[in-house]
C-alpha positions in Angstrom: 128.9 12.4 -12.9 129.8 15.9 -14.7 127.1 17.1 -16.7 126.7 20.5 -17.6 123.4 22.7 -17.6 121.9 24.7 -20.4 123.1 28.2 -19.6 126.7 26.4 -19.5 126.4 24.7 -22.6 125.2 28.1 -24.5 128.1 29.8 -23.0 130.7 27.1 -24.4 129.0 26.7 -27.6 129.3 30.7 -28.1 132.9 30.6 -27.4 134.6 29.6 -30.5 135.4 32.5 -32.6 133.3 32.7 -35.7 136.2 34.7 -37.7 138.6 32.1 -37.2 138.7 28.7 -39.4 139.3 27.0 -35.7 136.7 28.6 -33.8 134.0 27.7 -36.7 135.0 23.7 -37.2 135.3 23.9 -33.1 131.8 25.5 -32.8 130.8 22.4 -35.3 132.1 20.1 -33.4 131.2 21.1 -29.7 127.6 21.4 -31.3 127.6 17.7 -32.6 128.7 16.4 -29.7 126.5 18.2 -26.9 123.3 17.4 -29.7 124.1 13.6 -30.4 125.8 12.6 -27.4 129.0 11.2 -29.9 131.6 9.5 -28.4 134.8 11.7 -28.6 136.5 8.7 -30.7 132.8 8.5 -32.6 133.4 12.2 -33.2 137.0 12.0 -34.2 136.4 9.4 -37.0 133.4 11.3 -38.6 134.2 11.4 -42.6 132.2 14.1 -44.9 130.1 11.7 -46.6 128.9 10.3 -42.8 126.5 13.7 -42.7 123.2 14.0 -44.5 121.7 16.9 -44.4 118.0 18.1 -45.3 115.2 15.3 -45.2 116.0 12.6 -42.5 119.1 14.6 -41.1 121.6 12.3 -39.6 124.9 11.3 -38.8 126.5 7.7 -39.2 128.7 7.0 -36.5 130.3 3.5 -35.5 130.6 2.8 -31.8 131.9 0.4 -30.1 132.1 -3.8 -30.9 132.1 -1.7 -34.3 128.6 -1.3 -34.6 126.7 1.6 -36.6 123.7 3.7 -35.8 122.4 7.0 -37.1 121.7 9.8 -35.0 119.3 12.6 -36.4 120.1 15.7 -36.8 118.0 19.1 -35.8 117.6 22.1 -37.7 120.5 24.2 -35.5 123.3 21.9 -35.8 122.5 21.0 -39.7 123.4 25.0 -40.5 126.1 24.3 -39.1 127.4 21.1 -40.8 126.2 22.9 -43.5 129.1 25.7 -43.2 131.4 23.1 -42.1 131.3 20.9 -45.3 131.0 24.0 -47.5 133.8 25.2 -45.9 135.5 21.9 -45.6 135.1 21.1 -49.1 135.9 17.5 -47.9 135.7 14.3 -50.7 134.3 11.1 -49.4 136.3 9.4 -47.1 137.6 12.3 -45.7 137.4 13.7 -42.0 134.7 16.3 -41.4 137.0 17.9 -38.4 140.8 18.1 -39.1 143.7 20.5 -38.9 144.3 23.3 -41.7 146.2 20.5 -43.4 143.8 17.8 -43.6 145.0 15.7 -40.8 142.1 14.5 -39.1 142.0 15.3 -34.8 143.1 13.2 -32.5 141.2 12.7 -29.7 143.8 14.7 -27.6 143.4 17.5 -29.8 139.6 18.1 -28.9 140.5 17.8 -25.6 142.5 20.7 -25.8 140.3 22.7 -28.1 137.4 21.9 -25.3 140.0 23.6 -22.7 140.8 26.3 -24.2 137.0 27.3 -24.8 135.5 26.5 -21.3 138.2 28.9 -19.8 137.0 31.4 -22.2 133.3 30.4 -21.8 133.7 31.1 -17.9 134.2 34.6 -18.2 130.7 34.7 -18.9 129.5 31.4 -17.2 131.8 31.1 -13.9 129.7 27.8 -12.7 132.4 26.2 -15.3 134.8 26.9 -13.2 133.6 24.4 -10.7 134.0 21.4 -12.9 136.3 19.4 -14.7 135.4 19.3 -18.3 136.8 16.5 -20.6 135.1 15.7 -24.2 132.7 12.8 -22.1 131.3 15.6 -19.7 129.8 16.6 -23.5 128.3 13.2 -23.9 126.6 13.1 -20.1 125.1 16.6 -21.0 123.2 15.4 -23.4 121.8 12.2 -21.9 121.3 14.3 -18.9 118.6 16.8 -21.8 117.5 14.2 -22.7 116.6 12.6 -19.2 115.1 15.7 -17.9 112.6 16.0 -21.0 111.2 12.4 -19.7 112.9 10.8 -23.0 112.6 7.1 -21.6 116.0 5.5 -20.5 115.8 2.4 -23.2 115.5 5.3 -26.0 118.7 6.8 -24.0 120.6 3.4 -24.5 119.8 3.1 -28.2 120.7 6.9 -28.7 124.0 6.8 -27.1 124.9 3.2 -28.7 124.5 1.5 -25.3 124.3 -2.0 -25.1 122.2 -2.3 -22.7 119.9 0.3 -20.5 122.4 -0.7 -17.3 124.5 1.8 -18.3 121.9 4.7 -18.7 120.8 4.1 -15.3 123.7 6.0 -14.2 122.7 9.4 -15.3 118.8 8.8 -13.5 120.9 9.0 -10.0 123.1 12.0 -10.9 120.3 14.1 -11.3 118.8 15.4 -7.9 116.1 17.5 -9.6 114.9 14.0 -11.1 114.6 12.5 -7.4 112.8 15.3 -6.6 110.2 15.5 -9.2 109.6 11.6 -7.9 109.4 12.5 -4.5 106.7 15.6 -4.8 104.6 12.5 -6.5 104.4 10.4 -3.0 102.8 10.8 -0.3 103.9 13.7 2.2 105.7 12.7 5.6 102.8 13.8 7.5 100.1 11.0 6.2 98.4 8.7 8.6 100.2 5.4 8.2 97.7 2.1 7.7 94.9 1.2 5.3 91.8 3.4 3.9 88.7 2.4 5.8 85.4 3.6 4.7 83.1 5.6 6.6 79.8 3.6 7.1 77.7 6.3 5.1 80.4 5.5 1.9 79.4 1.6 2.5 76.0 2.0 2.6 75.8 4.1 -0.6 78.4 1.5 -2.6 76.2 -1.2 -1.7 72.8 0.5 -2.6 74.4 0.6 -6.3 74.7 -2.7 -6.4 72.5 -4.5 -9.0 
């Protein structure tokens, strides 16, 4: 599983160009989905009046079998959304992310936009260049945060729309540094196999305790 770390995902995020009308909605966009852990077709189909902004920030998404959950919001990406639907000037009903014409993105599109600003990101960050980078790799990354902040896998499931916590599991054996952390917590190679037994003196003294 492709996940990528946080020095890539600052490198990527800062790649848009912030004078161009792309590279802002992109920077939006790459934002929302490396901070919610949207589907790319969950991302696509995000209308204006899906954001709220200020107290209880969220975004209303509907994910597969059709059903609907709210993701919150932080304060980074709501000053963003904030530029994007000032900017956007969108009515309700219409798509947050679309092309200079209105037409909302096809799920190719972000694909390509994604390309286009990992080759740029790797000129700073050339670990990018080592993986293959699709919109889901976006989605991993942030169940992979979330994972390596001890976030429990059940809350992972709900987050992400999961059905069930089967599918999180997945993302608890692609990180090594998580098997690590386990391991450090047992016991080292080098201990005596077998039961503790008690020293005489430690019996003696547990029984003179005894009422």
């Amino acid at each position: 599983m492709t996940f990528l770390t946080g020095d890539e995902i600052d490198a990527l995020l800062s790649a848009p160009d912030p004078r161009r009308w792309e590279g802002r909605r992109d920077k939006a966009m790459l934002a929302l989905a490396v901070q919610t852990g949207l589907r790319v077709s969950e991302l696509t189909s995000l209308d204006c009046d899906d954001v709220t902004l200020g107290y209880g920030a969220s975004v209303r998404c509907e994910g597969k079998g059709r059903k609907l959950r709210a993701v919150p919001l932080d304060c980074s990406i709501q000053e963003l959304l904030r530029a994007r639907l000032g900017e956007r000037s969108g009515k309700r009903g219409e798509p947050l992310f679309c092309t200079r014409t209105g037409r909302r993105l096809t799920r190719d599109a972000v694909a390509q936009r994604l390309a286009i600003h990992v080759r740029a990101a790797t000129e700073t960050c050339p670990t990018l260049l080592d993986k293959r980078i699709h919109p889901h790799v976006l989605r991993h990354s942030f169940a992979m945060s979330l994972l390596q902040a001890g976030v429990d896998t059940t809350v992972i499931a709900l987050w992400l729309g999961h059905a069930g916590v089967r599918s999180t599991d997945a993302y608890v054996h692609a990180d090594m540094t998580i098997k690590e952390r386990a391991l450090s917590l047992a016991a080292p190679v080098t201990a005596r196999p077998g039961r503790y037994q008690p020293a005489d003196k430690v019996l003696t003294s547990s029984t003179a305790c005894e009422p």
